[in-house]
C-alpha positions as CSV (number, residue, x, y, z in Angstrom):
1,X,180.6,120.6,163.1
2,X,180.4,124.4,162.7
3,X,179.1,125.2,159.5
4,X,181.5,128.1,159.3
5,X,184.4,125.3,159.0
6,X,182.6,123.0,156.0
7,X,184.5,124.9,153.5
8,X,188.0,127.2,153.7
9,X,186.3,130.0,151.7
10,X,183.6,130.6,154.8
11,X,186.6,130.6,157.2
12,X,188.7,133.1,155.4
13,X,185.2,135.5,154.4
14,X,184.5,135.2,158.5
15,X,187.7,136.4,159.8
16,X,188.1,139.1,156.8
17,X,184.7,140.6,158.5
18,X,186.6,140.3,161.9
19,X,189.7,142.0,160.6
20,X,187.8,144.8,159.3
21,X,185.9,145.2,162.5
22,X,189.3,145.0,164.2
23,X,190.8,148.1,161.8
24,X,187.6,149.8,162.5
25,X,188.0,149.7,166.5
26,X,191.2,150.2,166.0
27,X,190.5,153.3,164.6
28,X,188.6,154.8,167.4
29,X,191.3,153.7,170.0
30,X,193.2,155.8,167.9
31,X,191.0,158.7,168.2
32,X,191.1,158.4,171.8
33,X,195.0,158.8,171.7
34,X,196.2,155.3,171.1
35,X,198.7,155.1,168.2
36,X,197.6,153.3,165.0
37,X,200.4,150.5,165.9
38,X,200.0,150.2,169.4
39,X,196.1,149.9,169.0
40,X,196.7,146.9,166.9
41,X,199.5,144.8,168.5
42,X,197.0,145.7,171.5
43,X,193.6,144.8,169.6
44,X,194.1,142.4,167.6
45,X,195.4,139.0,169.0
46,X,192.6,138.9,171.5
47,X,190.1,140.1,168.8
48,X,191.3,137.0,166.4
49,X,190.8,134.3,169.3
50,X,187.2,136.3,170.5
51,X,186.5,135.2,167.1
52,X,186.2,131.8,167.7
53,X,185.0,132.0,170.6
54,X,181.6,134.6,168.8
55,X,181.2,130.7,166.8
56,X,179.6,129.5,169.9
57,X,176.8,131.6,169.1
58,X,176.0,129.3,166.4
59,X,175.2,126.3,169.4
60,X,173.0,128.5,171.0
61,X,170.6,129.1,168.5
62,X,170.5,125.4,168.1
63,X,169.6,125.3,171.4
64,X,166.8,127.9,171.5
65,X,165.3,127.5,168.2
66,X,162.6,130.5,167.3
67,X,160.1,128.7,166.4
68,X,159.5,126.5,169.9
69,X,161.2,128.8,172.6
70,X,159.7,132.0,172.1
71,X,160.7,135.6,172.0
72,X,161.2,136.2,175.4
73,X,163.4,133.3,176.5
74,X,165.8,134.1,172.7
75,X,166.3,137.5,174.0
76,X,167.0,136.7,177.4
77,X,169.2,133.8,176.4
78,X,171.1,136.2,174.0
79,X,171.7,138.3,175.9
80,X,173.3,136.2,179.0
81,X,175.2,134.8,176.1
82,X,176.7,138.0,175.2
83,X,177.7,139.3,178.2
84,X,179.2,136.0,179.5
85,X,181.3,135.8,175.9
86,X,181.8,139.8,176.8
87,X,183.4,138.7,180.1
88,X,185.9,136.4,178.0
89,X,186.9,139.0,175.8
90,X,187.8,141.1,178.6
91,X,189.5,138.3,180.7
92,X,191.6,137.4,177.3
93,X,192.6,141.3,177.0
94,X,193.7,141.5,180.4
95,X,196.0,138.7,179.7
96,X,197.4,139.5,176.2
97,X,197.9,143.6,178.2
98,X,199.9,141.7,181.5
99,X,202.1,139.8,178.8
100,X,202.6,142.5,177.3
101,X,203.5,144.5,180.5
102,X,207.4,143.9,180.1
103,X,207.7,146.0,177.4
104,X,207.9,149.3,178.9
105,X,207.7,151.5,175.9
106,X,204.2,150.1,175.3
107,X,203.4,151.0,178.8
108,X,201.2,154.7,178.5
109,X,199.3,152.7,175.7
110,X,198.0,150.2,177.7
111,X,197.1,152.6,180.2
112,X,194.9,154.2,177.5
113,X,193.8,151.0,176.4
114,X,192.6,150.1,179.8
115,X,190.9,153.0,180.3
116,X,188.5,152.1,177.0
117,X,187.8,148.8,178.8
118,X,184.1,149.6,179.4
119,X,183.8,150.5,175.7
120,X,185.6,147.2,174.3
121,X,183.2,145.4,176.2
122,X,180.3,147.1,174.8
123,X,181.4,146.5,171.6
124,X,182.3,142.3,172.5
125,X,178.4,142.4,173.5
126,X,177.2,144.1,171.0
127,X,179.3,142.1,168.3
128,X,178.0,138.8,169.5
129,X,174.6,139.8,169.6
130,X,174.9,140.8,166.0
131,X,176.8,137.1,165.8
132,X,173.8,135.4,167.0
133,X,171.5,137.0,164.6
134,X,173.3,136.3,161.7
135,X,173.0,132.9,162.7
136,X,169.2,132.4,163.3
137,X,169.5,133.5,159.6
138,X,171.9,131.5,158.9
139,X,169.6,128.9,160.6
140,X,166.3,130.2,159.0
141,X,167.8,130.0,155.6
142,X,168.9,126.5,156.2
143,X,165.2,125.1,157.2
144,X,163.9,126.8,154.1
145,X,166.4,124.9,152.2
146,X,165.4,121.9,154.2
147,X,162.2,122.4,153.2
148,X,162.4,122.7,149.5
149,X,164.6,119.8,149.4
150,X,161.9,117.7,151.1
151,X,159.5,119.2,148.5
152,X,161.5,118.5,146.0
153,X,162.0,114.3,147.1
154,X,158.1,114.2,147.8
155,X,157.5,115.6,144.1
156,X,159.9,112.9,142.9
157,X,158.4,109.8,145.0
158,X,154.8,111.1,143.9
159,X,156.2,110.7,140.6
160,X,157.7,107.5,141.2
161,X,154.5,106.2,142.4
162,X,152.4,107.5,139.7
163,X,154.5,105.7,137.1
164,X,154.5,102.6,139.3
165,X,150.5,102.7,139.2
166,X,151.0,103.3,135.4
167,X,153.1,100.1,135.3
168,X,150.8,98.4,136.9
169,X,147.9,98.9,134.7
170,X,150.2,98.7,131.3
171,X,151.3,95.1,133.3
172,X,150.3,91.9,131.1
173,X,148.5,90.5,134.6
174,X,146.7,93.2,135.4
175,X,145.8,94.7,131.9
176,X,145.4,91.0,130.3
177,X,143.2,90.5,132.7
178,X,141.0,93.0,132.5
179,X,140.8,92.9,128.7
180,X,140.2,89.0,129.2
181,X,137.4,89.8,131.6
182,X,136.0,92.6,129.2
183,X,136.0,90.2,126.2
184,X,134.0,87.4,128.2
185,X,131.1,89.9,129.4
186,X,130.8,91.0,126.0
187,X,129.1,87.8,125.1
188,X,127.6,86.9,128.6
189,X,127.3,90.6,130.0
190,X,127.5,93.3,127.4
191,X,126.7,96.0,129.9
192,X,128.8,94.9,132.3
193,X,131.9,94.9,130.0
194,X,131.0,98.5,128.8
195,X,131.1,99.5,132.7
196,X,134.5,97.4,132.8
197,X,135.7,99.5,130.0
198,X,134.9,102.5,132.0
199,X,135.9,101.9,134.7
200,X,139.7,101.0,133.1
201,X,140.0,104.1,131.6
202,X,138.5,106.4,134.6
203,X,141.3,104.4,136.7
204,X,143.9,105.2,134.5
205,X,142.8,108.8,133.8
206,X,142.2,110.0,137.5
207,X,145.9,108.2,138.5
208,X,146.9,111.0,135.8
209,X,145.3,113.6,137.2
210,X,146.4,113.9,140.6
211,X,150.2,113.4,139.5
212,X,150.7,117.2,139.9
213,X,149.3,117.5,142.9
214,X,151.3,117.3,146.3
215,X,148.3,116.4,148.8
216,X,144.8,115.6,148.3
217,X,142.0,114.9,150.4
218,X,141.6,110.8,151.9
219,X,138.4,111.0,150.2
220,X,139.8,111.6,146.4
221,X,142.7,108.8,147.7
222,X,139.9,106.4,148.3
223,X,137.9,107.3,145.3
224,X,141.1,106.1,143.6
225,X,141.3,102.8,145.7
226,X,137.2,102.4,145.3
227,X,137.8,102.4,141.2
228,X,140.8,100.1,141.4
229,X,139.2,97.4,143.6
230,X,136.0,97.8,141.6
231,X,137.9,96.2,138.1
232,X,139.5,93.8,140.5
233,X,136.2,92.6,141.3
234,X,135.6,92.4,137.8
235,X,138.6,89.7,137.6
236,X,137.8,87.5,141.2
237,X,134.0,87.9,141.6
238,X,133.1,86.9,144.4
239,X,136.6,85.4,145.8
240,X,137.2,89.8,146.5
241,X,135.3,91.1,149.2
242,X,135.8,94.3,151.0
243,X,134.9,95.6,154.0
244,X,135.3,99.7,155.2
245,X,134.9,101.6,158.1
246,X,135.8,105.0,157.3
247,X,134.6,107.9,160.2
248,X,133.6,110.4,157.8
249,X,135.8,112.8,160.1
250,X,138.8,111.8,158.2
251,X,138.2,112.2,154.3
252,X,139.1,116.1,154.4
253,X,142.7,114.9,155.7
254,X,145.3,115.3,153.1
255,X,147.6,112.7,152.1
256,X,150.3,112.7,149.2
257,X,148.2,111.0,146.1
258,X,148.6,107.1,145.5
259,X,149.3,106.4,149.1
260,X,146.8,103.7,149.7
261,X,146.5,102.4,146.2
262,X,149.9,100.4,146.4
263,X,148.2,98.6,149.6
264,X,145.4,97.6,148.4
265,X,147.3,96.6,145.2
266,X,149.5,94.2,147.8
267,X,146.7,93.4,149.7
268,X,145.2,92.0,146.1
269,X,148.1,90.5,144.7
270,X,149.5,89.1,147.4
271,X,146.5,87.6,149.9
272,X,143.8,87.3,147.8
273,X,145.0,86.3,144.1
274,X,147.3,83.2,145.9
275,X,144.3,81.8,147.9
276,X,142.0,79.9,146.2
277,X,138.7,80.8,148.0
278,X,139.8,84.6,148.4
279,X,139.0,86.7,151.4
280,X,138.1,89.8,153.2
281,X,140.0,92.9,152.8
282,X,139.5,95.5,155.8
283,X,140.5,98.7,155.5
284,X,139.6,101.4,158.4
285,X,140.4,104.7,158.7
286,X,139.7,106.8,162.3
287,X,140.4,110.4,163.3
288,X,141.3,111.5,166.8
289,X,143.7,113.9,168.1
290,X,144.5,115.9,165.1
291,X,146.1,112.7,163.6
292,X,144.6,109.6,161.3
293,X,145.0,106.0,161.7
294,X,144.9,104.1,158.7
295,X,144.7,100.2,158.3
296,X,144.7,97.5,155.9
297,X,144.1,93.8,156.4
298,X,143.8,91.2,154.0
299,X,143.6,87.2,154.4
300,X,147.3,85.4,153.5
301,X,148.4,81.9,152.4
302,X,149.7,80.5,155.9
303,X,152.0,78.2,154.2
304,X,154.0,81.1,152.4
305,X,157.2,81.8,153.3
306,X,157.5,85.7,154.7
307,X,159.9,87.5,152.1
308,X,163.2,88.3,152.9
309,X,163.0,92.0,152.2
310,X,159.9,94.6,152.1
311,X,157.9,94.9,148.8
312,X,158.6,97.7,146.2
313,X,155.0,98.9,147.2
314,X,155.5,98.9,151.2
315,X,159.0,101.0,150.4
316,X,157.5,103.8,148.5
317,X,154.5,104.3,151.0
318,X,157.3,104.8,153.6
319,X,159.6,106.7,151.9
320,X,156.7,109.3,151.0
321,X,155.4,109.4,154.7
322,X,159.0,110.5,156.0
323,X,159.1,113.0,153.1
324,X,155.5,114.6,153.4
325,X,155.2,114.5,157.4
326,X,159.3,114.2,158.5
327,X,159.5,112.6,161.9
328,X,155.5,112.9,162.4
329,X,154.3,109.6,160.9
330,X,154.5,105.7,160.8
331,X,154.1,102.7,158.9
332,X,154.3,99.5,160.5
333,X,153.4,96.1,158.5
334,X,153.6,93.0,159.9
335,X,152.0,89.1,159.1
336,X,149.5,87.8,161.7
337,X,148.3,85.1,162.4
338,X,145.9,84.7,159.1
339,X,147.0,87.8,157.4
340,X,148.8,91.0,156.6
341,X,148.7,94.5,158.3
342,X,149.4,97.2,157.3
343,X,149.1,100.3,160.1
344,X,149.6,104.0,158.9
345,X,149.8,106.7,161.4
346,X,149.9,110.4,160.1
347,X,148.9,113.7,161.3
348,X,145.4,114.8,159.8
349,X,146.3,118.5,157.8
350,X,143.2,119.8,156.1
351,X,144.8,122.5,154.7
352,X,148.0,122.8,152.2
């Protein structure tokens, strides 16, 4: 629907402007010997319905956006458009002047009115051309909107997932855990638990400090992963193994902050932690075409049931990816035969 017709108050501004513009051409009809009356029982009825008929212009800039069609092709677009809508406002004036034919007495006005036809129709294509550009900034207004508002939702999910990775760590099985694992090196490994300690609070201060950031490079993402998987390691020992291959290509590619983390974290909790030998986690990342493939793979219990619905984790990766890259990425994650994977697809930006 027309945007013009979402609310009464846009309507009744739109055909105010259209009223003026009416008194106005009235105005210099009557300058060229048309009375003031007869200009507008003459003017105006075809004006009000030309009206309408300028909203089309509103369809056409759809159709030729700016930004993909190119000068060139807008103007010469435009400008068929106008005088093809001029053509209509002359073919509508010619009717509403034959209807008006009977009436004798208005009979040496329309003869003057007539005689102004080339000049009304300059004015119907100059007034639609004027239509059309108030809508491309109508239009351009609207995709800066667009895009604060997607700002805005991929500020909040960052958020979201920066207090889900807080939850996480605060979490009795993760933190417990940890604290457990510390407390047994003390005795067995005491520098080992003061690089446990370490490593616990670098994780939870670097999830911190990238929470105000929009994008940062793969390489800081995986930095992030690197210290979470290295106090998981802490936990299973040898049951946790991990294996990368990472084209070096890819780290300067920018990605909203705490994107992979939750996959690992799933990859942990959910493959590794329920089998009782552990298992391999792969996780590759390749560049090519301007855009970056990302994957993670980790071992499963083949007697688990699948879950009914996608995980918290899996949810928020996908709901960040249509916010940061709208209609440009993909996540896909699926079970296989002895495992889980998890396949991002994103275009690789290098600069914000």
């Amino acid at each position: 629907m027309h945007p013009i017709f979402a609310r009464a108050a846009r309507l009744a501004a739109y055909l105010a402007a259209w009223i003026v513009l009416g008194v106005l051409l009235s105005a210099v009809l009557a300058g060229q010997g048309v009375a003031w009356l007869d200009a507008v029982v003459l003017l105006f009825p075809p004006l009000l319905v030309y009206a309408f008929i300028c909203l089309s212009a509103w369809y056409v800039c759809r159709a030729m956006p700016l930004a993909s069609s190119g000068v060139a092709r807008v103007l010469a677009t435009s400008v068929f458009a106008a005088l093809f809508a001029g053509g209509i406002w002359i073919g509508l004036t010619e009717g509403w002047l034959a209807t008006l034919d009977s009436a004798q007495s208005l009979d040496p006005a329309i003869d003057l009115f007539r005689q102004q036809t080339p000049f009304l129709f300059s004015a119907a294509v100059l007034v639609f051309l004027l239509v059309i550009s108030v809508h491309y900034v109508v239009l351009a207004f609207e995709a800066v909107r667009d895009g604060e508002h997607q700002q805005l939702e991929l500020r909040v999910l960052t958020r979201d997932a920066e207090l889900r990775a807080l939850r996480a760590q605060i979490d009795p099985h993760f933190l417990y855990n940890s604290l457990n694992s510390i407390s047994a090196l003390t005795t067995l490994d005491p520098p080992g638990a003061r690089r446990m300690c370490l490593l616990l609070g670098d994780f939870m201060r670097n999830t911190l400090k990238v929470s105000a950031l929009e994008r940062i490079p793969l390489a800081d993402e995986l930095a992030l992963v690197d210290g979470f998987l290295s106090i998981e390691q802490v936990r299973f020992g040898a049951r946790l193994q991990v294996e990368r291959a990472i084209e070096p290509a890819a780290s300067q590619c920018r990605v909203p902050p705490l994107m992979l983390q939750p996959l690992v974290e799933n990859a942990v909790a959910h493959g590794i932690a329920r089998l009782l030998e552990g298992g391999l986690i792969r996780l590759s990342i390749a560049k090519a075409n301007d855009r970056v493939t990302i994957v993670v793979e980790n071992p499963r219990d083949p007697d688990e049931p699948p879950a009914r619905r996608p995980g918290v984790g899996l949810d928020n990766v996908r709901r960040r990816l249509a916010a940061a890259f709208p209609g440009s990425a993909r996540m896909d994650a699926a079970r296989t035969d002895n495992g889980f994977r998890v396949v991002l697809d994103l275009p690789c930006i290098e600069h914000d």
